[in-house]
LOTORMAR-305522 format. One record per residue (C-alpha): residue in one letter; x negated, y negated, z. Coordinates in steps of 0.02 Angstrom, whole numbers, plus 32768, in hexadecimal, padded with zeros to 4 digits. Example, Ala and Ser with C-alpha at 12.3 -4.5 7.8 and 13.67 -1.06 7.14 Angstrom:
<r "A",<7D99,80E1,8186>>
<r "S",<7D54,8035,8165>>
***
This chain:
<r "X",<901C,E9DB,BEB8>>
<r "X",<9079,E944,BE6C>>
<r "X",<90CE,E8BE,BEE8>>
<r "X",<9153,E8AD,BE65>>
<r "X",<91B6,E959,BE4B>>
<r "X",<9216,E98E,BDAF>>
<r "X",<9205,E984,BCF8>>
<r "X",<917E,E922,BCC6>>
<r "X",<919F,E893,BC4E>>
<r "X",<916C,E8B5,BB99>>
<r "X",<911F,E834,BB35>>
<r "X",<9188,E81F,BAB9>>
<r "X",<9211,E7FE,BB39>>
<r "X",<91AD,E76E,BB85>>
<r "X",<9168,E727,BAD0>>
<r "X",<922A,E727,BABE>>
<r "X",<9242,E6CE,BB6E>>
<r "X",<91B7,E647,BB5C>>
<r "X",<920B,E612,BAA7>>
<r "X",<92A2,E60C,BAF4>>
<r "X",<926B,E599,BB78>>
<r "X",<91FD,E525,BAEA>>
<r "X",<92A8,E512,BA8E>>
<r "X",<930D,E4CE,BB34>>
<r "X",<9277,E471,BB54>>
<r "X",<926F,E42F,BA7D>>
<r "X",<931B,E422,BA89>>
<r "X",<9326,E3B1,BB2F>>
<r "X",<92B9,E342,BADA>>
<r "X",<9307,E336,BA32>>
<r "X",<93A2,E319,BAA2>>
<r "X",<9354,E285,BB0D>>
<r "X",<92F7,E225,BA72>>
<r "X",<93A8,E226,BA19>>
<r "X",<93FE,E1F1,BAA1>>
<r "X",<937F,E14D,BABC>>
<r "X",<9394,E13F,B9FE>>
<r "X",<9456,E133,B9ED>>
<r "X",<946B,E0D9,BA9F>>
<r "X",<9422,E048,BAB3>>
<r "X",<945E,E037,BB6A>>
<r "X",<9435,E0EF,BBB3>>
<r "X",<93F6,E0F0,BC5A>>
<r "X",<93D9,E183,BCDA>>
<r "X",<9461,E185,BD68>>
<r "X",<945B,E1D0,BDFB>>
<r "X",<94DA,E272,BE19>>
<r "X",<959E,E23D,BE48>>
<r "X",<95A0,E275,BF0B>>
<r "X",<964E,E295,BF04>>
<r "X",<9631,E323,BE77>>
<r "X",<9649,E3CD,BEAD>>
<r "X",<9595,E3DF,BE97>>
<r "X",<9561,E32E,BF0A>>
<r "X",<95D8,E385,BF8C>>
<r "X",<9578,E416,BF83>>
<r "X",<94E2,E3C5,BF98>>
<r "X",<9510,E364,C016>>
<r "X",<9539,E401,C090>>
<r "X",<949C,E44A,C072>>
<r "X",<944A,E3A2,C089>>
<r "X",<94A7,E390,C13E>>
<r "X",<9471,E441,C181>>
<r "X",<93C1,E42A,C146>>
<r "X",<93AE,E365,C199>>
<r "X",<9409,E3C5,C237>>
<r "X",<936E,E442,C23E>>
<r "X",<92FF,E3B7,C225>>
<r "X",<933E,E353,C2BA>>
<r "X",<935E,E3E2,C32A>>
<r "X",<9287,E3EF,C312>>
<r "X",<9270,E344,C33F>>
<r "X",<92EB,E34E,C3EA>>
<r "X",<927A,E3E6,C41C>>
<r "X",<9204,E3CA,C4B4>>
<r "X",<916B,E3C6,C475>>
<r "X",<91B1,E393,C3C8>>
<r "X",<91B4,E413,C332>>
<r "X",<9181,E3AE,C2A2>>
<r "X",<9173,E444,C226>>
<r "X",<920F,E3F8,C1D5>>
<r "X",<91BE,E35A,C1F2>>
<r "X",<9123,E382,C186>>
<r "X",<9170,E3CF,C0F8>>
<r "X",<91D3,E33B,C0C6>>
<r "X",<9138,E2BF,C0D8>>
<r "X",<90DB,E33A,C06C>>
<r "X",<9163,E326,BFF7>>
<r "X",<9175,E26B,C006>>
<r "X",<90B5,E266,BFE3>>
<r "X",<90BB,E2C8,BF4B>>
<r "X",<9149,E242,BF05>>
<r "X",<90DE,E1C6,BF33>>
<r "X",<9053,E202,BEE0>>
<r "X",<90CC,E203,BE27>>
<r "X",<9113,E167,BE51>>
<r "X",<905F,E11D,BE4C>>
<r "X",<9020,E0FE,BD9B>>
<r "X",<8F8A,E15B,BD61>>
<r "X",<8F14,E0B8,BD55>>
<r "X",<8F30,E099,BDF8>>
<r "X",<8EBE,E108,BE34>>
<r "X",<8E9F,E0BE,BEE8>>
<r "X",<8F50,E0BF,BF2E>>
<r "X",<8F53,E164,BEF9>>
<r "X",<8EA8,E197,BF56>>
<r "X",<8EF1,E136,BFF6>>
<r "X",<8F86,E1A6,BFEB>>
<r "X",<8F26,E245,BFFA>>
<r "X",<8EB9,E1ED,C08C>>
<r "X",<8F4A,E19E,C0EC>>
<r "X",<8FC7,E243,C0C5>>
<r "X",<8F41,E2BD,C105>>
<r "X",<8FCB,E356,C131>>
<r "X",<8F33,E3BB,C195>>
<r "X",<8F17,E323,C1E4>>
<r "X",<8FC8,E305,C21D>>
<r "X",<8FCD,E3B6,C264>>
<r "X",<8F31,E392,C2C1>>
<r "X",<8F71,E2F9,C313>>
<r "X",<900A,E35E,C32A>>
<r "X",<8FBB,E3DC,C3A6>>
<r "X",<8F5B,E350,C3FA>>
<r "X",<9011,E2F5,C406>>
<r "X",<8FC3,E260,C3CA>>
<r "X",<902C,E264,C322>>
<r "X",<9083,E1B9,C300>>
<r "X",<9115,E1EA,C29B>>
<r "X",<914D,E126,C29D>>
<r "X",<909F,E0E9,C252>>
<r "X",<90AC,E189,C1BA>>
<r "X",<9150,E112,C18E>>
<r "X",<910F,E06C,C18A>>
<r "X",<908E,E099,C119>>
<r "X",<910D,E104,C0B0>>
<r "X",<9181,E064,C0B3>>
<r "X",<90F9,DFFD,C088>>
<r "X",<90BC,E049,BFFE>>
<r "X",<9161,E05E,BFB8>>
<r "X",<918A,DF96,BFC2>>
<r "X",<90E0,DF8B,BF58>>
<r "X",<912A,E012,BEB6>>
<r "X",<91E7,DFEC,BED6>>
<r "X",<923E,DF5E,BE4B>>
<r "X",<9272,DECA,BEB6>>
<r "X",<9322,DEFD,BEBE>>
<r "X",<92EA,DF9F,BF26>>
<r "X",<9296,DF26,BFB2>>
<r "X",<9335,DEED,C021>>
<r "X",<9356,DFB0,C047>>
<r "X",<92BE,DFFF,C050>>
<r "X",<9279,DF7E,C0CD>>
<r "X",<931B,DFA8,C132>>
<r "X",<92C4,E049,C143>>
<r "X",<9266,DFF1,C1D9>>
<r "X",<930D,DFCF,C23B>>
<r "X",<9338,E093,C238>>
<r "X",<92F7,E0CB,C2EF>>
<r "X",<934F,E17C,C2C2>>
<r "X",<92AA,E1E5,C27F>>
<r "X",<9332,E253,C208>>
<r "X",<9399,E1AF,C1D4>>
<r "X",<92DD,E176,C19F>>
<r "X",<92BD,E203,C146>>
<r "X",<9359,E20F,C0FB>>
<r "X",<9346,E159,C0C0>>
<r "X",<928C,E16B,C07F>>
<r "X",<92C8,E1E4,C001>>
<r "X",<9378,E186,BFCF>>
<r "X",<92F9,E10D,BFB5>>
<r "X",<927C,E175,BF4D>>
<r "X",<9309,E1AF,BEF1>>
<r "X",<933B,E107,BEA9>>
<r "X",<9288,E0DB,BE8C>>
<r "X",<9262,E17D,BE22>>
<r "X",<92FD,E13D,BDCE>>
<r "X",<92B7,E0AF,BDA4>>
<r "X",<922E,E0E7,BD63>>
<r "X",<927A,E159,BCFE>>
<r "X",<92D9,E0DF,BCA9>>
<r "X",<9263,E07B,BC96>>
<r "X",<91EF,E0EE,BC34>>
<r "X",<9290,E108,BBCB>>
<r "X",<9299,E04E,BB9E>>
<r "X",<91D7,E064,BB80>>
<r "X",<91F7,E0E3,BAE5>>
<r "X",<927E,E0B9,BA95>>
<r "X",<9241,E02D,BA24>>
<r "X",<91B5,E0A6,B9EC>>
<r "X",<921E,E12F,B9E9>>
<r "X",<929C,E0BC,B982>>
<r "X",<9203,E0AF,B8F6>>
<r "X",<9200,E15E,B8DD>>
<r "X",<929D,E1A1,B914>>
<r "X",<92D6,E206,B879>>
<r "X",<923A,E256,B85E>>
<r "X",<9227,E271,B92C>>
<r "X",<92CB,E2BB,B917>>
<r "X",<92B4,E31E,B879>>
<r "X",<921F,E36E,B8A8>>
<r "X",<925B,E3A1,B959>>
<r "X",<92E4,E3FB,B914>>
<r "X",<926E,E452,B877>>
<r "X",<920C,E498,B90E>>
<r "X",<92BC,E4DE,B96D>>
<r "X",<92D8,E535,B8BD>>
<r "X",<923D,E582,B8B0>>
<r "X",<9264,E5CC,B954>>
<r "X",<9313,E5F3,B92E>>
<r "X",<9335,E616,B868>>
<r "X",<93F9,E620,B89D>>
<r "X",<93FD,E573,B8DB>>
<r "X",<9456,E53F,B833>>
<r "X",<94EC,E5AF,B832>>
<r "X",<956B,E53F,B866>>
<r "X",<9539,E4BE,B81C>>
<r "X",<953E,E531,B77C>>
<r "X",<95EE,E565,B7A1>>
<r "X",<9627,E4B5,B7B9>>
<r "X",<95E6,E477,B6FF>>
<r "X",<9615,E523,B6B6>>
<r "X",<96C3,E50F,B6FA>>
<r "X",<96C9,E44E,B6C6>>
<r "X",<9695,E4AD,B603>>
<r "X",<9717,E51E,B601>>
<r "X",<97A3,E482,B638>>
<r "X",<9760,E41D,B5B4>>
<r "X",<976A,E492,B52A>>
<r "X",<97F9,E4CC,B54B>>
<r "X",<985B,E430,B54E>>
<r "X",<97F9,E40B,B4A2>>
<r "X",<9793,E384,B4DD>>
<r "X",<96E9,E35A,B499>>
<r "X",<9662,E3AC,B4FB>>
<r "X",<95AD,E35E,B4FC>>
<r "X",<953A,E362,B593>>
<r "X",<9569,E2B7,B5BE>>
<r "X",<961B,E2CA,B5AD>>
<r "X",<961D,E374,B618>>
<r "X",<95B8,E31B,B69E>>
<r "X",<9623,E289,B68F>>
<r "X",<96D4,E2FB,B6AC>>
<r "X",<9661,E35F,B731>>
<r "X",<963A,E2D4,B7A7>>
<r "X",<9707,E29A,B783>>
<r "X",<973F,E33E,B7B2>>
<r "X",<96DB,E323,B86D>>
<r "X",<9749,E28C,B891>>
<r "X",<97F4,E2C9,B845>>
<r "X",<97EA,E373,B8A3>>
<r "X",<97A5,E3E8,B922>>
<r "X",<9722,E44B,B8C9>>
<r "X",<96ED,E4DB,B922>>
<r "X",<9668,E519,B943>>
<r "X",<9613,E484,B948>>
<r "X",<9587,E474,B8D0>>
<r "X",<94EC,E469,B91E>>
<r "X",<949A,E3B8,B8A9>>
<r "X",<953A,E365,B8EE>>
<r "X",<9555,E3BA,B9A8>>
<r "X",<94DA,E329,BA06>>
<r "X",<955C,E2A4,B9BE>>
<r "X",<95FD,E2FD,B9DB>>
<r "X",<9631,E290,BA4F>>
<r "X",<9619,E1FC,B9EC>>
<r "X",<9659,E240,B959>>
<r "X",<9708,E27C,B9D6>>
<r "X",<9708,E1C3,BA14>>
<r "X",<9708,E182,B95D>>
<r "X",<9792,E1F6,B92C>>
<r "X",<9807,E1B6,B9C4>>
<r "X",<97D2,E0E9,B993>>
<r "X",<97FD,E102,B8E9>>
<r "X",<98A9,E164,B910>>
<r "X",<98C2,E0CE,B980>>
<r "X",<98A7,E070,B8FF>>
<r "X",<990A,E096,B86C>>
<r "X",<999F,E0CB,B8F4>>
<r "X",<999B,E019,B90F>>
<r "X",<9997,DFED,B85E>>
<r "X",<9A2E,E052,B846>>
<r "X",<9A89,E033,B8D1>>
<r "X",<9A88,DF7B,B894>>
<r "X",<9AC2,DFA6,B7DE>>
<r "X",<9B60,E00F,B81E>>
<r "X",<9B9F,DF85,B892>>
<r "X",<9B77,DF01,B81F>>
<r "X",<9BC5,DF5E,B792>>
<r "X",<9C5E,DF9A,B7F3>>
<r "X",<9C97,DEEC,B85F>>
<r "X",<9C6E,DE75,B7DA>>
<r "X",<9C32,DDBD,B7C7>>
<r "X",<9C3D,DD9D,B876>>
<r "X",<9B93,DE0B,B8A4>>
<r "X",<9B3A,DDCD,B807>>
<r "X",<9AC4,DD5E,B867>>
<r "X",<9A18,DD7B,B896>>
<r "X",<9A26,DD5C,B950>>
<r "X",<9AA8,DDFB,B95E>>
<r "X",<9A2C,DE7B,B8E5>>
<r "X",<99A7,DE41,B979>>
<r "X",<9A0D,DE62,BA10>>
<r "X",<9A2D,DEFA,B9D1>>
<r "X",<9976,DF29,B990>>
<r "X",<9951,DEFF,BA4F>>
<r "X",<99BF,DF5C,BAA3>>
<r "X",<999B,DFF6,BA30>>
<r "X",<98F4,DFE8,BA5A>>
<r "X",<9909,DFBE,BB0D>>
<r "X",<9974,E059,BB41>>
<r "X",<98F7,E0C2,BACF>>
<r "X",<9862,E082,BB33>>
<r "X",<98D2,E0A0,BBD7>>
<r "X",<98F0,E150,BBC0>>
<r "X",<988B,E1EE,BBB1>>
<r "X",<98DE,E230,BB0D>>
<r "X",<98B8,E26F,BA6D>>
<r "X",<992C,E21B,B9F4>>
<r "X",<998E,E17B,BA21>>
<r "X",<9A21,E1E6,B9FD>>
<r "X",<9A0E,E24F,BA97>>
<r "X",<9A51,E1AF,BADC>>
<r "X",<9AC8,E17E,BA61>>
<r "X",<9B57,E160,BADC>>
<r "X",<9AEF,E0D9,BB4D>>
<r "X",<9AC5,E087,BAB0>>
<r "X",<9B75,E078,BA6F>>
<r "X",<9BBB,E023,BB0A>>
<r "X",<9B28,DFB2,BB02>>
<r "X",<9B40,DF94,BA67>>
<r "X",<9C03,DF65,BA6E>>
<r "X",<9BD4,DEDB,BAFB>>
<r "X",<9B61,DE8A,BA83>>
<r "X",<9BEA,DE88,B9F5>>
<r "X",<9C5B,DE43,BA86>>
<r "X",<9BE7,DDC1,BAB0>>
<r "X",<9BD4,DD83,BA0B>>
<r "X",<9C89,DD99,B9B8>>
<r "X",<9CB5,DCEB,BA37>>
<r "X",<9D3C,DCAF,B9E4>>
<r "X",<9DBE,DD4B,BA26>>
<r "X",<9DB8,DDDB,BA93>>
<r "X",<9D74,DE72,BA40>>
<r "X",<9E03,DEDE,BA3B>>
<r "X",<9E1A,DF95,BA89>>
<r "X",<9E2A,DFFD,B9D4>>
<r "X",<9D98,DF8F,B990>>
<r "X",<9D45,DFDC,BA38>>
<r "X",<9D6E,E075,B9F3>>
<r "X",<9D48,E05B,B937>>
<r "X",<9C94,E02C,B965>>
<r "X",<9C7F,E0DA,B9D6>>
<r "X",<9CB0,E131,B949>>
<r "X",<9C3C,E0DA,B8B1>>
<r "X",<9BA5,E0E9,B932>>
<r "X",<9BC6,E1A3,B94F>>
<r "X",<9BB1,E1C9,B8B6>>
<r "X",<9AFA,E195,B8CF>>
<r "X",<9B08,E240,B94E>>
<r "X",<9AED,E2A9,B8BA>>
<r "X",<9A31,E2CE,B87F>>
<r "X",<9A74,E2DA,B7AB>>
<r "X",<9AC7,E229,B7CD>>
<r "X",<9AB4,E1C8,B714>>
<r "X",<9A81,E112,B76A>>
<r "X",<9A0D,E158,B7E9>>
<r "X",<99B1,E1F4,B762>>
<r "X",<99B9,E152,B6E4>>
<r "X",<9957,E0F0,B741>>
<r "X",<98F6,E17D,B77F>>
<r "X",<98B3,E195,B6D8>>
<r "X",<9895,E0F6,B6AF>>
<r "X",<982E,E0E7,B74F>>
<r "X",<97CB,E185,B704>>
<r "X",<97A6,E14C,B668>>
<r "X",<9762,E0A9,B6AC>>
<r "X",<96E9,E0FF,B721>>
<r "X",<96BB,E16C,B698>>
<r "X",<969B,E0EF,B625>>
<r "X",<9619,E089,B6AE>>
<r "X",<95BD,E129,B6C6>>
<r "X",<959F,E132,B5F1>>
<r "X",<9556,E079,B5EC>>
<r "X",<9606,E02D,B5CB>>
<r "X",<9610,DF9C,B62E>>
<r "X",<96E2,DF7C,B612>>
<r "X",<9772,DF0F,B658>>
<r "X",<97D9,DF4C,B6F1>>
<r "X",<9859,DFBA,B69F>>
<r "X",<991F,DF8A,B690>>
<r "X",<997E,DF84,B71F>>
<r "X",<98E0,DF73,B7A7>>
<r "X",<98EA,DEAA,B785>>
<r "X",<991A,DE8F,B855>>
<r "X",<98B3,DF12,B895>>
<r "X",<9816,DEE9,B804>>
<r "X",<978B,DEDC,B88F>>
<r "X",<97C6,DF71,B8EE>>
<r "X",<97AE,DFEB,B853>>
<r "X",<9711,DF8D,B81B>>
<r "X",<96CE,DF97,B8C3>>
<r "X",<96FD,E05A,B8D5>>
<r "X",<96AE,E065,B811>>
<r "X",<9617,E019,B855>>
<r "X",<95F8,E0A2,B8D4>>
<r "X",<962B,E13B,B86A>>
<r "X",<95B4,E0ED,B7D9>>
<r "X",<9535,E0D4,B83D>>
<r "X",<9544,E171,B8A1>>
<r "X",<9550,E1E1,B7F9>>
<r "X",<94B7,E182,B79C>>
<r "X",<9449,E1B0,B835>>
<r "X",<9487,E263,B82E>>
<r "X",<944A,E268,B77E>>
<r "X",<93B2,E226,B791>>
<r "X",<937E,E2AA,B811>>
<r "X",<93CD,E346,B7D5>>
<r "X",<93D2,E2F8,B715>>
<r "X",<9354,E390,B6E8>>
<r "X",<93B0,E419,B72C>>
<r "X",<9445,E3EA,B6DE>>
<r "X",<940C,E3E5,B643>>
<r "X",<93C5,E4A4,B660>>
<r "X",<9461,E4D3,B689>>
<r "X",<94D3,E486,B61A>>
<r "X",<9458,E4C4,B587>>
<r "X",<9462,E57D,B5D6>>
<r "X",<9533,E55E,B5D5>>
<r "X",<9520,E52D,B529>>
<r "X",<94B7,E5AD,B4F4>>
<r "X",<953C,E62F,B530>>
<r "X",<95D4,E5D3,B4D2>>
<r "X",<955E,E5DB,B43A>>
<r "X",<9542,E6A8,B453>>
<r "X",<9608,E6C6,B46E>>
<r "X",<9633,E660,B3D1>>
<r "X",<95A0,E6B4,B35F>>
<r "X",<95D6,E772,B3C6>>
<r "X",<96A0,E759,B388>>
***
């Protein structure tokens, strides 16, 4: 009779299972190697404690170092507790060790002899003290130097759970380490062949998974349809062009799945360049509507600054969510530099109402320079290396340095997923091509 009652498990359901599993596994990795390539600086981190899952862990952690010293305050001791974590610790060990290093690794296994332990254990000649000092003193030989001051504090602890406790805070960090460390390790080779890495990784998850395209399908059919319809030119570069426009002008849902590992990026581009030309035209309306007196330079930059600054402050969307804050902000700085009188109380007011018309998503300066913006980014991804467009002059390093990232985020796009675009905007066009010859 079977040890495992009810249905058993066809194969096609577990064929289905294991590729499942080989595309979270293909997909993981595609995830990690784009991540290294796009972020120069990412590092492992160790979990936030005060999440709700660190708080979690740390009750579960509590009642289980509770058993664990309730053993070791028994009479003989229990050290069942005892031996499970130094088995543990042992196997870490063992990985930390690199696999040329054969002999620390064979006087792990001698010194770490579990059997052994237990043997000594019912002889009550187990020394408990002398298991740490050689697990601290291995560790100060694998650790980075920065590791040394708290793992030799280890020693101190005369609490057998506190050491414990400590020998794996300690492992922890040095796995860590390692980790990132190995990442550092790939990415310049990585970097080499990072398109192709990245190309082929994904070719395998749509072998698996012949739907993987469909948003991604929607999104540049959708894009099409805009295009044609407002009578624009359509060409694959010029659909891919408005596509990639589209990501940073507006929530596009569902995500498309060549664009969903640099959402995020793409979401902080969006809210730099709103930032950006908000700026741009929150200098043209006061400018415009006070006069000569905020003409100069030094005013455009104090406000630039303090557009930016409240923007960087706050957890918004738009800088208009904010609009009010900015306004009063923005009145001390004409204030400051109108020195020759006070700024009276209906200029106060005159200002608050030019600036909220800047509340309005269809305002002319703000969709103006909105477009201009557009057109300039849209131009750098064709090859056409322009000038900063009208009306950016004060903020011209903020939109070239937002330009720079969306360029560069957009040509790295292509280059991976530049093939299956082309499929599918040759499929879209192919089914324009049927309508027109069918009517």
């Amino acid at each position: 009779m079977s040890d495992n009652p009810g249905p058993p498990k066809s194969p096609i359901s577990g064929e289905r299972m294991a590729a499942a599993s080989s595309d979270l596994d293909e997909q993981s990795r595609l995830q990690l190697a784009h991540e290294l390539c796009m972020n120069e600086n990412l590092e492992m981190s160790m979990p936030d404690p005060n999440s709700i899952v660190g708080h979690v862990k740390q009750i579960v952690h509590r009642a289980f170092w509770d058993s664990v010293r309730a053993g070791l305050q028994q009479s003989p001791p229990d050290y069942e507790h005892s031996l499970r974590l130094i088995a543990e610790i042992k196997g870490i060990l063992l990985d930390l060790v690199p696999a040329q290093v054969q002999r620390a690794k064979d006087q792990i296994n001698e010194v770490m002899d579990i059997e052994l332990y237990k043997q000594q254990i019912e002889n009550e000649s187990f020394n408990l003290q002398g298991v740490v000092k050689f697990v601290v003193e291995l560790m100060l030989g694998l650790c980075a130097p920065a590791r040394d001051t708290t793992i030799r504090s280890i020693l101190s602890q005369s609490d057998p759970v506190e050491v414990f406790r400590e020998v794996f805070g300690a492992l922890d960090l040095m796995r860590l380490d390692m980790a990132n460390y190995q990442l550092r390790s790939l990415r310049p080779a990585l970097l080499a062949n990072s398109v192709q890495y990245e190309q082929d990784k994904f070719r395998s998850l749509l072998a698996n998974n012949p739907n993987t395209l469909d948003r991604t399908k929607m999104w540049l059919a959708s894009t099409d349809k805009r295009m044609r319809e407002s009578g624009q030119p359509v060409s694959p570069s010029t659909l891919l062009n408005n596509a990639f426009i589209r990501v940073i002008q507006e929530e596009v849902d569902p995500i498309p799945e060549t664009i969903a590992m640099d959402i995020s990026r793409f979401i902080t581009i969006a809210r730099e360049l709103s930032a950006v030309v908000f700026s741009a035209a929150t200098i043209l309306v006061l400018q415009t509507g006070v006069g000569p007196a905020l003409q100069q330079d030094s005013f455009a930059n104090k406000v630039r600054v303090t557009v930016y600054q409240l923007c960087s402050d706050e957890l918004i969307s738009h800088p208009r969510d904010i609009l009010p804050n900015i306004t009063e902000k923005l009145i001390d700085i004409v204030r400051e530099t109108i020195t020759a009188r006070p700024l009276r109380d209906e200029e106060c007011q005159n200002i608050r109402g030019m600036l909220s018309g800047l509340q309005s998503p269809s305002n002319p300066v703000y969709c103006l320079l909105w477009e201009r913006a557009k057109q300039f980014f849209t131009s750098l991804c064709s090859g056409v290396v322009g000038s900063v467009p009208a009306g950016f002059s004060v903020c011209s390093a903020d939109v070239q340095g937002v330009a720079s990232k969306y360029t560069h985020l957009v040509s790295y796009n292509r280059g991976v997923f530049g093939p299956f675009y082309a499929d599918i905007i040759s499929e879209i066009t192919s089914s324009q091509q049927a309508a027109i010859s069918a009517s």
